[in-house]
N, CA, C and O of each residue as an XYZ file, in Angstrom:
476
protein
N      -4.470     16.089     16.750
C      -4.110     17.422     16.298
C      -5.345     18.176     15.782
O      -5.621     19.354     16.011
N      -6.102     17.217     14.982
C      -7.715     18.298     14.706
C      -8.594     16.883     14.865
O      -8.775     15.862     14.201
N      -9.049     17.464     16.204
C     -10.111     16.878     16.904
C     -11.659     16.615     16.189
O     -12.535     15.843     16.580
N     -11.672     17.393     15.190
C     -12.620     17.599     14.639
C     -12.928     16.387     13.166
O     -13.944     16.095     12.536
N     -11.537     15.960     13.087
C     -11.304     15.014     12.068
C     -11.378     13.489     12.395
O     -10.608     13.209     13.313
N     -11.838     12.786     12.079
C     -11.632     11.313     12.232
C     -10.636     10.603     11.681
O     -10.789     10.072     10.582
N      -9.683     10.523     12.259
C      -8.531      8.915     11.480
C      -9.230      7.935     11.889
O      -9.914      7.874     12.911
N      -9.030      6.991     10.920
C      -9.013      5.024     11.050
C      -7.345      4.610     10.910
O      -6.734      5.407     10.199
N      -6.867      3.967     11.234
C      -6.063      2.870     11.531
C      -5.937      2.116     10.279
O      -6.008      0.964     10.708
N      -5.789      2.017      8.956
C      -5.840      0.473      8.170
C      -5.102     -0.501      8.457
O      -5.412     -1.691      8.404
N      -4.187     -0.082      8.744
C      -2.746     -0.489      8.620
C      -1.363     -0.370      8.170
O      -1.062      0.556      7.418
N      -0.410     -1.296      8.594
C       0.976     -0.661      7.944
C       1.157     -1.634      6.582
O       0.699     -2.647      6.055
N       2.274     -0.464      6.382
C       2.961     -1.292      4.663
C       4.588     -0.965      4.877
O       5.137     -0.453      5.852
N       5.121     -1.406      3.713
C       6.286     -1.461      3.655
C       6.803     -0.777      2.549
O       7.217     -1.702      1.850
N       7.093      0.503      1.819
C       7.252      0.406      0.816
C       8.640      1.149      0.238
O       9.178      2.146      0.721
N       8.985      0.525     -0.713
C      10.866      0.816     -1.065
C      11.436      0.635      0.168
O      12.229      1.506      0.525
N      11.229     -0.266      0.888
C      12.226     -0.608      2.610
C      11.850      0.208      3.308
O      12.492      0.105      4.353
N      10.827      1.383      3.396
C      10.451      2.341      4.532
C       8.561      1.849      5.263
O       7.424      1.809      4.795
N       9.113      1.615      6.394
C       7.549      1.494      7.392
C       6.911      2.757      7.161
O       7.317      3.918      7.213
N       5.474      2.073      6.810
C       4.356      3.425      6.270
C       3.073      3.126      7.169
O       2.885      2.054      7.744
N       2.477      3.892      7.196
C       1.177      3.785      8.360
C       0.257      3.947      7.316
O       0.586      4.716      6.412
N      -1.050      3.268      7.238
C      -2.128      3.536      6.177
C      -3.219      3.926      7.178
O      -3.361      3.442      8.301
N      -4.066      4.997      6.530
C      -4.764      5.936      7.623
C      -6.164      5.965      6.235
O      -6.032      5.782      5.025
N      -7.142      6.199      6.863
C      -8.137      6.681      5.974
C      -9.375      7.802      6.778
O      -9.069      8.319      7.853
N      -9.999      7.933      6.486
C     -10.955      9.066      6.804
C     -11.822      9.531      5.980
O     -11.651     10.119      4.912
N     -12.942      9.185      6.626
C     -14.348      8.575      6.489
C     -15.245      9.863      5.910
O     -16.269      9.736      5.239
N     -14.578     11.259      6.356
C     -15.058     12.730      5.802
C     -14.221     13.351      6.170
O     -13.472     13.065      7.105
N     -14.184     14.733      5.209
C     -13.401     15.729      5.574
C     -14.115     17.198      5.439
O     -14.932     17.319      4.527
N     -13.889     18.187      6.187
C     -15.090     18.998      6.588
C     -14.671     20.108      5.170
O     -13.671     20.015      4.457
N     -15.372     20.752      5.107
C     -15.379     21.858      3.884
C     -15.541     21.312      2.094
O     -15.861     20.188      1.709
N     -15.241     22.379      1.349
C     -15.784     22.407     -0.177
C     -14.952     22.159     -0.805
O     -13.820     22.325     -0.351
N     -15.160     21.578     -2.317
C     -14.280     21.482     -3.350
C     -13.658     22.915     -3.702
O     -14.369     23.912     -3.822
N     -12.260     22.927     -3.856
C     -11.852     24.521     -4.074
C     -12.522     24.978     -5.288
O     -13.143     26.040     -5.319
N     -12.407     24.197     -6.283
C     -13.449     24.284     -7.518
C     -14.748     24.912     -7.544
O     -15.198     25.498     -8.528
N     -15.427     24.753     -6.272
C     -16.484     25.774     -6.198
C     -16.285     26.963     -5.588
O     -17.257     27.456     -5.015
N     -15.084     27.635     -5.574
C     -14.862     29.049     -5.112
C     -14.728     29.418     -6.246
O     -15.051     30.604     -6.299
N     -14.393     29.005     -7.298
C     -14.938     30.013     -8.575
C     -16.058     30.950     -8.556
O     -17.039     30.500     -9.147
N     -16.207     32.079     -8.074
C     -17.078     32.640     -8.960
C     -17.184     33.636    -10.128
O     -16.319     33.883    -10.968
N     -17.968     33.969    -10.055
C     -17.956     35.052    -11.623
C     -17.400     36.455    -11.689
O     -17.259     37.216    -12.645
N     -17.021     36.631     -9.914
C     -15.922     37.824    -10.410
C     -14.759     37.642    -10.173
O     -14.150     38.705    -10.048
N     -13.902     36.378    -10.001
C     -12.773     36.054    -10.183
C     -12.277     34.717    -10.173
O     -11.564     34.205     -9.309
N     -12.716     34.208    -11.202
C     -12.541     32.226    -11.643
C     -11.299     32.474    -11.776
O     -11.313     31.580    -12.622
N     -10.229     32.815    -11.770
C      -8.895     32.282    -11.565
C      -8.324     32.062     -9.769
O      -7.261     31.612     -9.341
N      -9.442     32.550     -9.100
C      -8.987     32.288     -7.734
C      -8.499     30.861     -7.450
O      -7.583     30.731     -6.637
N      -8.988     29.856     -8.000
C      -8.844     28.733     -6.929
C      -7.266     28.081     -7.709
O      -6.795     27.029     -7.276
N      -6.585     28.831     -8.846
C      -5.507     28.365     -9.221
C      -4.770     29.150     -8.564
O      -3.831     28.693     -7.913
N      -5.031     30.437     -8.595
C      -3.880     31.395     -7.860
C      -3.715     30.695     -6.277
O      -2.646     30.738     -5.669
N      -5.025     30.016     -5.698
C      -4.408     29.719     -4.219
C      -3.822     28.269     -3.851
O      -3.367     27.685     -2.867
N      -4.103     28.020     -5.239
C      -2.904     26.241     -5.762
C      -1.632     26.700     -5.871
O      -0.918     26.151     -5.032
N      -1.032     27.496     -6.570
C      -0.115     27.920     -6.560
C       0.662     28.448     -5.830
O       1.840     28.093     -5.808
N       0.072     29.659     -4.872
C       0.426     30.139     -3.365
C       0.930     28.874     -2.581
O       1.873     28.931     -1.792
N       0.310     27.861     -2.828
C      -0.131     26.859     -1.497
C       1.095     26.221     -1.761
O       1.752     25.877     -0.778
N       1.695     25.912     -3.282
C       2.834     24.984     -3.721
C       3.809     25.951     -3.372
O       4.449     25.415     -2.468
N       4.220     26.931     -3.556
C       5.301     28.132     -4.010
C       5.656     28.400     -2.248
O       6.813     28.419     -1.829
N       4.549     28.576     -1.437
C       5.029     28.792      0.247
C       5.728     27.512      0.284
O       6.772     27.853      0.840
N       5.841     26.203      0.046
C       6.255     24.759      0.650
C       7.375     24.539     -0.088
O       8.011     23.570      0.329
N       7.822     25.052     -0.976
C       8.986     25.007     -2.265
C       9.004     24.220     -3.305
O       9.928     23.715     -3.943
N       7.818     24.176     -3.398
C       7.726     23.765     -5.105
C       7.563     24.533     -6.401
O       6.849     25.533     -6.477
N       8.183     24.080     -7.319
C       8.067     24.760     -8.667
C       7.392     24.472     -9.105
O       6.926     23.406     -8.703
N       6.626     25.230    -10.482
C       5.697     24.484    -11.229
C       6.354     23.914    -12.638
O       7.350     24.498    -13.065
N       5.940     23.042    -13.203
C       6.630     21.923    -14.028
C       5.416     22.535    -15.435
O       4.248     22.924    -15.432
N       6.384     22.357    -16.411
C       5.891     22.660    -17.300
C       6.002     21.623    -18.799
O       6.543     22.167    -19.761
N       5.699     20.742    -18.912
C       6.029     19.257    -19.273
C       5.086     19.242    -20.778
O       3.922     19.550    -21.034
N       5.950     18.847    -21.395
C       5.680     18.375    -22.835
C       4.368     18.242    -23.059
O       3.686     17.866    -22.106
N       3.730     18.506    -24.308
C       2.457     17.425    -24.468
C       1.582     17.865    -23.408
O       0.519     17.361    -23.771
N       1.345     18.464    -22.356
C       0.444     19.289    -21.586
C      -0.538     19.797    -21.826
O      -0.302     20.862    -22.397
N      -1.919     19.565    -21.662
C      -2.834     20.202    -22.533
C      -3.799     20.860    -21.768
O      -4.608     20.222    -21.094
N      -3.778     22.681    -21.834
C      -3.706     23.589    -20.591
C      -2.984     23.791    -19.590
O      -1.908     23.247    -19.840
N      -2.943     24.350    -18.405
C      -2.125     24.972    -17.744
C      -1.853     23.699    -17.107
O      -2.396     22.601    -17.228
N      -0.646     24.204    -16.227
C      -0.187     22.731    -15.910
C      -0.593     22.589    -14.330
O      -0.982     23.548    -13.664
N      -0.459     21.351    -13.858
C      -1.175     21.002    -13.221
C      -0.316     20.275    -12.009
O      -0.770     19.908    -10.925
N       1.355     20.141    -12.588
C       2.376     19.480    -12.245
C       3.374     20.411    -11.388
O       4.000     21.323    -11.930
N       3.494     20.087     -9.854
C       4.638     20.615     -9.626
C       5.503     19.637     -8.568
O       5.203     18.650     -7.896
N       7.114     20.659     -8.830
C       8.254     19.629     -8.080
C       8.662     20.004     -7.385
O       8.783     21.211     -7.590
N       9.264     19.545     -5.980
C       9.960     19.773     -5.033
C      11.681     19.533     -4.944
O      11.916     18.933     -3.895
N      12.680     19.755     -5.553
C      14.017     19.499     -5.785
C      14.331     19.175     -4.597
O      14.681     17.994     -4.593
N      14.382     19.641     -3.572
C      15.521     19.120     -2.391
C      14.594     17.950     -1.640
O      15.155     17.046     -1.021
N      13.105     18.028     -1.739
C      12.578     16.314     -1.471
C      12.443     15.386     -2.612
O      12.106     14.206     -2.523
N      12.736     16.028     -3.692
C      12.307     15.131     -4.848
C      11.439     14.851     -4.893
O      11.454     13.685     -5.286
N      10.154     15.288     -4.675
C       8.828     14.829     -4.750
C       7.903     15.985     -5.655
O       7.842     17.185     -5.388
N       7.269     15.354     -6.690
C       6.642     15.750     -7.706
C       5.445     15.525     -7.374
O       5.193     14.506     -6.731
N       4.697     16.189     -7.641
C       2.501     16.256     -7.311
C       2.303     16.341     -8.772
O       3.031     17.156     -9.337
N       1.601     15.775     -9.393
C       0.699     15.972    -10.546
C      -0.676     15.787     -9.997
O      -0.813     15.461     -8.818
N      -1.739     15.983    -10.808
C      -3.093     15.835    -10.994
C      -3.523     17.346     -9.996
O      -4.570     17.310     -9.349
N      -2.754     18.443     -9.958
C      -2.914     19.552     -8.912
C      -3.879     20.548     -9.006
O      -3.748     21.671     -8.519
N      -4.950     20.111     -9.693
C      -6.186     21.133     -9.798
C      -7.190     21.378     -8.850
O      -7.549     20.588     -7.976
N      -7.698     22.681     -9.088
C      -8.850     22.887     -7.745
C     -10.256     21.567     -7.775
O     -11.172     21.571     -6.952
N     -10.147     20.764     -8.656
C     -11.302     19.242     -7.777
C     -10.640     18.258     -7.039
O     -11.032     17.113     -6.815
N      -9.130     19.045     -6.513
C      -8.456     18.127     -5.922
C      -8.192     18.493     -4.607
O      -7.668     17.643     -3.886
N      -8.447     19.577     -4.159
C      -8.288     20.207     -3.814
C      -9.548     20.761     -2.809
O     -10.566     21.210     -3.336
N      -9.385     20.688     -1.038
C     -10.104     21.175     -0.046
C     -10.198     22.510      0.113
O      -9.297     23.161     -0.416
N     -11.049     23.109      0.702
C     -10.705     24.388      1.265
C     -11.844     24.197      2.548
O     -12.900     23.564      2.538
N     -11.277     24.909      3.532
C     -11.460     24.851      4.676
C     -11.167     25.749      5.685
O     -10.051     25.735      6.205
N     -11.820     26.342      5.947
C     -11.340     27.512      7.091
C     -10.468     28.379      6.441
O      -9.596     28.873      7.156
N     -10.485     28.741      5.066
C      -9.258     29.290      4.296
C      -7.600     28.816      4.372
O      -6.526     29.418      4.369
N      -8.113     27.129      4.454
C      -6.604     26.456      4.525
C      -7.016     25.589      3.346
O      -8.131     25.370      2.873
N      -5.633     25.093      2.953
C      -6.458     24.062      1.385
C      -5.593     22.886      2.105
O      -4.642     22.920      2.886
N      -6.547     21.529      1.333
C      -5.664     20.542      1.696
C      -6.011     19.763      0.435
O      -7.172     19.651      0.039
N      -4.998     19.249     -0.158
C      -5.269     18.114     -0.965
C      -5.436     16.763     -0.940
O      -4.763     15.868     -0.428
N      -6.497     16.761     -1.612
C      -7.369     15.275     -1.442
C      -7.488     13.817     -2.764
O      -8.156     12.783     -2.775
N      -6.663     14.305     -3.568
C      -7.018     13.538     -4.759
C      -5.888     13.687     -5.749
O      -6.084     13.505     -6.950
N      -4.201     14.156     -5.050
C      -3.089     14.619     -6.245
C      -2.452     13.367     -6.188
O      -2.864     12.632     -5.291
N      -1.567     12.935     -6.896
C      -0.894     12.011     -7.063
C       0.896     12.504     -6.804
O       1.619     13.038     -7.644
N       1.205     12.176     -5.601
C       2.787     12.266     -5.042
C       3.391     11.687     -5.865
O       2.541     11.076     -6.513
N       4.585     11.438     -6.357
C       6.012     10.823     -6.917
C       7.225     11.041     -6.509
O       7.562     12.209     -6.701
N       8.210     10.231     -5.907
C       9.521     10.358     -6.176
C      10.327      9.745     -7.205
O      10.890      8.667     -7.014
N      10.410     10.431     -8.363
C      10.676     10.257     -9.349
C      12.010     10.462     -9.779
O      12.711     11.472     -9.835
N      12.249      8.980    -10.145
C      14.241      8.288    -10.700
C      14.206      8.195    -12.919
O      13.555      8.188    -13.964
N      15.110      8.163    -12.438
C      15.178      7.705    -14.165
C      14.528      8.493    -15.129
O      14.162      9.607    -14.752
N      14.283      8.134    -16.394
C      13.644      9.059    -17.123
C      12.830     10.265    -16.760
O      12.948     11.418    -17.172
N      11.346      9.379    -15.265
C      11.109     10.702    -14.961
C      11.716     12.189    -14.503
O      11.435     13.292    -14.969
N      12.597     11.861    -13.486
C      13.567     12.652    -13.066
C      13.954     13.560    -14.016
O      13.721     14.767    -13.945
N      14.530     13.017    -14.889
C      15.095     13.968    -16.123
C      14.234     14.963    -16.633
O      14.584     16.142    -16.704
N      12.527     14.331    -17.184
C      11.669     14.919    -17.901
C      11.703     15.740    -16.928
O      12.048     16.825    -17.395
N      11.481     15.842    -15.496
C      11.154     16.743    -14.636
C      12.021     18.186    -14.941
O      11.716     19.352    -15.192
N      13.273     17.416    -14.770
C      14.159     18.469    -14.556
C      14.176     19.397    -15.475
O      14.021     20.582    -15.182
N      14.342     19.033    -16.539
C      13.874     19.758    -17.704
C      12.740     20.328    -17.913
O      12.885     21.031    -18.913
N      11.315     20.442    -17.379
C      10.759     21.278    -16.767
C      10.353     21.966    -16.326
O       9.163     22.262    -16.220
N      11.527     22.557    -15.824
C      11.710     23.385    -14.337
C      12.015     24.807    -15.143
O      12.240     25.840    -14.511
C-alpha cells in the first residue's frame, strides 16, 4: 500500500483468543509533529492531534489527577482508548500524521468506568 515504507514480518501472537500479526519497521519517513511548533503558532501540533482523533470518533478524556492538557482519548463504539497522545508521538508526513509511540487500550472494569466518566 506505501511502497515507500518497509514492513518486516516478526511474527504472529495470540492475544485475548484473537490471531495478531507482529510487523515492525526499520524507519518511517518524515518529522516529529513536535517540531512543527513554531513561534507563530505552538498550539498547531495539538490542534492537528485533535482534528486527527475527532475525524475517526474519538472523544477527548478528561481524567482525574491529569497534569496539563490531556493527552487521553476514547473511542465508545470500538472501545478503544489512546493515551500518551502528544505531538512526540506523533508523525507528520506529507501533511498526514501517524502515530508512533501512543499506547492503545481496550479497557474493562474499573478502567472502563474511569473512562466513562470522562467523557
Amino acid at each position: 500500500m506505501f511502497p515507500r515504507l518497509r514492513y518486516w514480518l516478526d511474527g504472529f501472537s495470540k492475544i485475548n483468543g484473537q490471531f495478531t500479526i507482529v510487523t515492525s519497521q526499520r524507519f518511517i519517513p518524515g518529522r516529529l509533529l513536535s517540531d512543527e511548533a513554531g513561534d507563530h503558532d505552538p498550539k498547531r501540533p495539538v490542534r492537528l492531534i485533535e482534528r486527527w482523533f475527532e475525524r475517526r470518533g474519538y472523544q477527548k478524556l478528561y481524567l482525574d489527577n491529569t497534569l496539563g492538557p490531556s493527552r487521553a482519548w476514547y473511542h465508545r463504539e470500538e472501545n478503544i482508548a489512546v493515551f500518551d497522545a502528544k505531538p512526540q508521538n506523533f508523525l507528520i508526513w506529507e501533511d498526514a500524521l501517524f502515530p508512533v509511540d501512543v499506547i492503545p487500550v481496550q479497557p474493562a472494569g474499573l478502567l472502563l468506568k474511569k473512562i466513562l466518566a470522562a467523557l
